[in-house]
C-alpha positions in Angstrom: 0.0 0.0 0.0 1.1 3.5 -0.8 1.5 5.9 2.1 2.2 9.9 1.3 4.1 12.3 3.0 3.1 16.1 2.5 6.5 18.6 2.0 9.0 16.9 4.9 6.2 15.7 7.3 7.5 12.0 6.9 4.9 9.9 8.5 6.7 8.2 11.2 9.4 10.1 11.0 11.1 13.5 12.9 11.4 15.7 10.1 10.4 19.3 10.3 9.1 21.2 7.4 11.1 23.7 5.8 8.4 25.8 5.2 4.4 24.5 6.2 3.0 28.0 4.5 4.4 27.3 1.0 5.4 23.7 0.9 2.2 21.5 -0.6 4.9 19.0 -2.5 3.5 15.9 -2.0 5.4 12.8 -1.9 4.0 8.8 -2.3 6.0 6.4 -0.1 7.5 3.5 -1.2 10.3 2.7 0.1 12.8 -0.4 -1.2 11.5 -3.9 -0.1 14.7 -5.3 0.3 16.7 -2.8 2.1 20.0 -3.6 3.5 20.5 -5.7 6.2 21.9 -3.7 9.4 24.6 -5.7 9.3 25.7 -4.1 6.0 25.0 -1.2 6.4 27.0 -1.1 9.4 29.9 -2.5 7.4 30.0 0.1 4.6 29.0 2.9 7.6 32.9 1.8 8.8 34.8 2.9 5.8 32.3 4.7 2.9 34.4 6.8 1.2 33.4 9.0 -1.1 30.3 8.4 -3.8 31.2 4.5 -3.6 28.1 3.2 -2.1 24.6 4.7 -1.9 21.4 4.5 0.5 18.4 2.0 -0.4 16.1 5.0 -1.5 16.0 7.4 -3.7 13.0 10.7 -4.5 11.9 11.0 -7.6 9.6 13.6 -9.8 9.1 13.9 -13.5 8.2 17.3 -15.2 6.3 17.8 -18.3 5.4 20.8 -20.4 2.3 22.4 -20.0 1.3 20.3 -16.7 4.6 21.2 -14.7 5.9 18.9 -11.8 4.3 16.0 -11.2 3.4 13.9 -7.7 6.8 13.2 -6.4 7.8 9.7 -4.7 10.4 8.2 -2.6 11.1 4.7 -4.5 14.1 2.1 -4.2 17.6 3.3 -5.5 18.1 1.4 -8.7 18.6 1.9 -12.5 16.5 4.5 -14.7 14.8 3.9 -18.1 15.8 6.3 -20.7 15.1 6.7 -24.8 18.1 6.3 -26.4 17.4 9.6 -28.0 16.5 11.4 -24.6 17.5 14.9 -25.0 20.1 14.9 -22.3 22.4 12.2 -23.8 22.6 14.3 -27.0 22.4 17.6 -26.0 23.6 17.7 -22.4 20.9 19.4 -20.9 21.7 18.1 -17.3 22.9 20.1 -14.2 23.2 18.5 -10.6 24.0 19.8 -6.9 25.7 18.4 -3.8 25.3 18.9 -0.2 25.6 17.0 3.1 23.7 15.5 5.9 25.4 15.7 9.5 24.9 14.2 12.5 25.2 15.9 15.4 26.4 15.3 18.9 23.3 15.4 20.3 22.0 12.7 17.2 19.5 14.6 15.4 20.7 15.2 11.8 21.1 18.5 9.7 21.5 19.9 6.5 23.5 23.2 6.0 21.8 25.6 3.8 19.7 23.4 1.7 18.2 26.3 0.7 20.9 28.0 -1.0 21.8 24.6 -2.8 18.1 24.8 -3.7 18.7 28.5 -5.2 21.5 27.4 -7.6 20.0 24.5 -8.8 17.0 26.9 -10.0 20.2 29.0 -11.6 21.4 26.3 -12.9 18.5 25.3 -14.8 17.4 28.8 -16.5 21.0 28.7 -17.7 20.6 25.6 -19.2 16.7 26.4 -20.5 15.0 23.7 -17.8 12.1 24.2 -15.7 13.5 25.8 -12.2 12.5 23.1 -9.5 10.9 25.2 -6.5 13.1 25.8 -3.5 10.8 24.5 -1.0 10.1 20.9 -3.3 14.0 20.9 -3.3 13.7 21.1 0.3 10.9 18.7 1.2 12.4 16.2 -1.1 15.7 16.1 0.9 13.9 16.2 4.5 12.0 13.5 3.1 14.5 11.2 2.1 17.3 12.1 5.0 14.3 11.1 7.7 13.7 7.8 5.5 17.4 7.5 5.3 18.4 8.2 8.9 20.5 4.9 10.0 22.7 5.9 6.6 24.1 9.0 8.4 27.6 7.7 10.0 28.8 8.9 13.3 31.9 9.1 13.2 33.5 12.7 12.6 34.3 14.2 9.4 31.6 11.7 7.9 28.3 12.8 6.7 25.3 11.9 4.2 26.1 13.1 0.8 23.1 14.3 -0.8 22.9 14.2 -4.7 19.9 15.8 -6.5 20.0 15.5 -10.3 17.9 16.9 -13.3 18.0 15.6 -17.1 16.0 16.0 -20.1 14.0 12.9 -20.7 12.2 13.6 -23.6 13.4 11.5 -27.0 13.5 13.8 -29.5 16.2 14.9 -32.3 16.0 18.2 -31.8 18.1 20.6 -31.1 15.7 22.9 -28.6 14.4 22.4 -24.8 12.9 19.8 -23.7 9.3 18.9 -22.9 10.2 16.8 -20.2 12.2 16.3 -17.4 13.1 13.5 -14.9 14.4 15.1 -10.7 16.2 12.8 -9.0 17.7 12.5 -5.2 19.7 9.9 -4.0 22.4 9.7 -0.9 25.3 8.3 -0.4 27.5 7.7 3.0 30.7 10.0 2.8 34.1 9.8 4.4 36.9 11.9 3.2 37.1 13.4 -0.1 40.5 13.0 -1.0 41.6 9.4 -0.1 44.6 10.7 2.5 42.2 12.3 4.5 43.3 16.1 5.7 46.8 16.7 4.1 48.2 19.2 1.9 47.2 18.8 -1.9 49.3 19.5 -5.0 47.6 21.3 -7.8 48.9 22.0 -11.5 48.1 25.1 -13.3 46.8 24.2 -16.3 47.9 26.3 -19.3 46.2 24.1 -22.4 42.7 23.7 -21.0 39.7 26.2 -19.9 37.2 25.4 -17.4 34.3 28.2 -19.2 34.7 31.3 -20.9 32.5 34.7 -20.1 29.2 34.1 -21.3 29.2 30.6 -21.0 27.8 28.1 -18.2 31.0 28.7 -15.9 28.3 29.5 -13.1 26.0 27.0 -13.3 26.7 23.5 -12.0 25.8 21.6 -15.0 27.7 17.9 -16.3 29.1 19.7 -19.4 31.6 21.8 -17.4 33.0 18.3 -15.2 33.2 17.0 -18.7 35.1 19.2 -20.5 37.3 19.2 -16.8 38.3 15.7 -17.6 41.5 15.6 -19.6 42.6 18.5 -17.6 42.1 16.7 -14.2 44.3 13.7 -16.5 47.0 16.0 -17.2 47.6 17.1 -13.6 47.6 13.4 -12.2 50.4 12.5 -14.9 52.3 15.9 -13.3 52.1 14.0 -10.5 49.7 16.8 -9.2 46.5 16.0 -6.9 43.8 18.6 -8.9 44.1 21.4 -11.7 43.9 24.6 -11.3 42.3 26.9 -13.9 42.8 30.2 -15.3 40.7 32.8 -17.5 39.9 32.2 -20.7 40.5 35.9 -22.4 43.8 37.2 -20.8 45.0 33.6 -19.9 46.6 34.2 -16.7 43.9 34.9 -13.7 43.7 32.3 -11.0 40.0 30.8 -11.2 39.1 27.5 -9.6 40.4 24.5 -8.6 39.0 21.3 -10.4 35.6 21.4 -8.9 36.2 23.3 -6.0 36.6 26.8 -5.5 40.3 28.0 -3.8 41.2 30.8 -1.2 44.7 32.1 -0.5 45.4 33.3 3.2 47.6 36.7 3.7 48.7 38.9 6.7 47.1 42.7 7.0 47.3 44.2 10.5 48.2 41.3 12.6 45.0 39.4 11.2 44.7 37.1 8.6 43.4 38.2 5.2 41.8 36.1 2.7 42.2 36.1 -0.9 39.4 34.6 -3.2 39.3 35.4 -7.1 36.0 37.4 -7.3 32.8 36.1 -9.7 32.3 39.1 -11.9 33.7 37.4 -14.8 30.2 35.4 -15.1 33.2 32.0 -14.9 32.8 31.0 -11.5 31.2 28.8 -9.9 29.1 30.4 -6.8 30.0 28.1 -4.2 28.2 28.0 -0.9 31.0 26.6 1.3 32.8 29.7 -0.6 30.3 32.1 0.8 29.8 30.9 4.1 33.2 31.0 4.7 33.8 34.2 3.5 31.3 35.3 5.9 32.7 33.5 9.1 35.9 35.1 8.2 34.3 39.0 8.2 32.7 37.7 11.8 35.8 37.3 13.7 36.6 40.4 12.1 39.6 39.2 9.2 39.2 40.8 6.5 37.8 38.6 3.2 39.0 39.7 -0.2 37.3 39.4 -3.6 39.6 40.6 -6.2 41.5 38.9 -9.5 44.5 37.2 -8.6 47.3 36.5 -11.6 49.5 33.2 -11.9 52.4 36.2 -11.9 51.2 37.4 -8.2 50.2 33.8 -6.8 53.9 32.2 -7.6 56.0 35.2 -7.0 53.9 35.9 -3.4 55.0 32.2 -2.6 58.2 32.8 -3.2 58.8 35.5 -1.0 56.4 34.0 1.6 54.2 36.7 1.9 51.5 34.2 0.8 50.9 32.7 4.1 48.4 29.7 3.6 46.3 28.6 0.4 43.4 25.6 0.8 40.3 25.0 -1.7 36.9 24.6 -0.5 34.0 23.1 -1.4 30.6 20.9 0.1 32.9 17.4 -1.3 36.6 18.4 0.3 35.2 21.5 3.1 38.6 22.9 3.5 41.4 20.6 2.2 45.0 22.6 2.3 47.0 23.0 -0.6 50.9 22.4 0.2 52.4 22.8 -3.2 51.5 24.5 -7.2 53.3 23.5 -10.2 53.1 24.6 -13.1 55.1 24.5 -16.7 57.4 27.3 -15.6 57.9 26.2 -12.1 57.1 24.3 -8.6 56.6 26.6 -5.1 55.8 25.5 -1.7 53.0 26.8 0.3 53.2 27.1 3.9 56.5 24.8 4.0 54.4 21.6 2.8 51.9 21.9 5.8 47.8 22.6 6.7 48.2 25.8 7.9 46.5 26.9 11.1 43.6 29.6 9.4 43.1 27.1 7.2 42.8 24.7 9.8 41.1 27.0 11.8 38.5 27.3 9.7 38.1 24.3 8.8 37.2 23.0 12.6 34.5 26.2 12.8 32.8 25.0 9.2 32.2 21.6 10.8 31.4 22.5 14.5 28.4 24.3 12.6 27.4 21.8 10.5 27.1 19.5 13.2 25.6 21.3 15.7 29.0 21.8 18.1 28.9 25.9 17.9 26.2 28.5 17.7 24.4 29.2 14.4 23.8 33.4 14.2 23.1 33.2 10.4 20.5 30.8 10.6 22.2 28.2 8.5 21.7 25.0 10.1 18.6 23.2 8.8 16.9 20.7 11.4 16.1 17.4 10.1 15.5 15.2 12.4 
């Protein structure tokens, strides 16, 4: 029998609605018969990884033109059915988002700022001419599956529920135009650490031959084109003997952008306080990222100063060199805060902070995650109850 669950309100279940004035999503329940036995789950709970194994559930929603979205359900994890000529395996209309789940000391679980993740997935999909999902339904649809989900959320810290919500263009057509319909889908998956040595310094190559987006492009919306075309790039660096790539502008050829698929920060000195450095997002290449922003903000709290300006390849390796570059880490929902101990490029190799995490960046680092899991207080409002 089919039960329902109206916006979060999972029967059953502790979740909280995000928002019981505007959130009539409505989901059917019905949930995998054959989830994993504890024992299992327990096992994979012990070392997940990252994006390795995944939850027995999933949320799903179809969209079509002219009738919008659909009912929504929460439905076993397994294989989709596509037309081979689906409009997103031809003409990559596809964008996806990422955030976590947290346990906190106390045991309830979190999200941080679903909402914002919410907000650039609608981005996202304008850029990309899709029908914007509505931020509460993007909402609802993680509370729902998080409370269904609950025993997937590991304990141990550093470890959270990695939430992955996905759009595509269903409709099978050979036609180069927007679709008529649309599949939303939300699945989980048990996280560990990002990068496979856990918190330690990174190396990252400069790459030279390859742009990540050009003005004017999709540089700011997450969408799989961009991790696509990042691919050979990502390649390159690993035969460098490098950890991730690090790209620069597409016009001028020499401003510091991103790093793979996270954005970066570079830590200075002004006044006896530390200063950070992040390149800015007026170029229309950037991705917004919310780990970005929030960090940026709890820096400006405890009264650093935060920094959006351009930075050139020229500044970042000469400012190594003479050490006045303190500290440089990238950032992002995947990594948080993982520091960056060395850049390499085809003109050069510089050490950052003598090969070690530095202490702002670790600093950091332990405030992000005392939020998201409840250990510190939240003034900005950014910690989302789940259950």
């Amino acid at each position: 029998m089919t039960r329902r669950i109206a916006g979060s309100l999972l029967a059953g279940a502790c979740a909280a609605p995000y928002d019981r004035a505007v959130n009539a999503t409505t989901f059917d329940l019905r949930p995998n018969p054959r989830p994993h036995t504890d024992a299992d789950r327990h096992k994979v709970l012990e070392n997940p990884g990252f994006g390795r194994f995944f939850t027995d559930n999933m949320v799903v929603l179809r969209y079509a033109e002219g009738q919008g979205w659909g009912r929504g359900a929460l439905e076993a994890y397994a294989p989709i059915s596509l037309d081979p000529a689906a409009s997103a395996l031809h003409y990559g209309q596809a964008i996806f988002e990422g955030f976590k789940a947290y346990r906190t000391d106390a045991g309830g679980v979190v999200t941080f700022r679903p909402d914002a993740n919410a907000r650039r997935f609608a981005r996202s999909a304008e850029r990309l001419a899709m029908p914007a999902l509505p931020v509460e339904t993007f909402v609802a649809a993680a509370d729902a599956l998080i409370s269904h989900e609950r025993a997937w959320v590991p304990t141990q810290p550093g470890t959270s529920l990695y939430l992955r919500p996905l759009m595509i263009a269903t409709e099978g057509v050979l036609g180069v135009r927007p679709a008529h319909e649309y599949l939303f889908l939300l699945f989980a998956s048990p996280a560990g650490a990002y990068f496979s040595g856990g918190v330690k310094p990174v190396s990252v190559w400069i790459s030279e031959d390859y742009v990540r987006a050009s003005p004017g492009g999709t540089g700011t919306a997450k969408c799989a084109g961009n991790y696509a075309a990042s691919l050979v790039a990502q390649r390159d660096a690993l035969a460098k003997g490098c950890d991730q790539v690090v790209w620069i502008d597409a016009v001028e050829r020499k401003w510091i952008e991103e790093m793979g698929g996270m954005n970066v920060m570079f830590v200075y000195e002004a006044g006896g306080k530390p200063l950070l450095v992040t390149p800015d997002l007026t170029s229309g290449t950037l991705l917004p990222g919310i780990t970005r922003d929030s960090l940026l903000t709890l820096a400006r709290d405890r009264d650093w100063q935060a920094v959006e300006r351009r930075i050139s390849v020229d500044e970042l390796t000469s400012d190594i060199a003479s050490g006045k570059l303190k500290e440089a880490f990238a950032c992002g929902t995947a990594a948080v805060i993982t520091p960056i101990g060395s850049v390499k490029s085809s003109r050069g190799a510089w050490t950052v902070a003598e090969g070690q995490p530095g202490k702002v960046t670790m600093d950091l680092r332990e405030q992000l995650l005392s939020l998201q899991h409840g250990r510190a207080p939240d003034p900005h409002g950014w910690v989302h109850p789940v259950c």
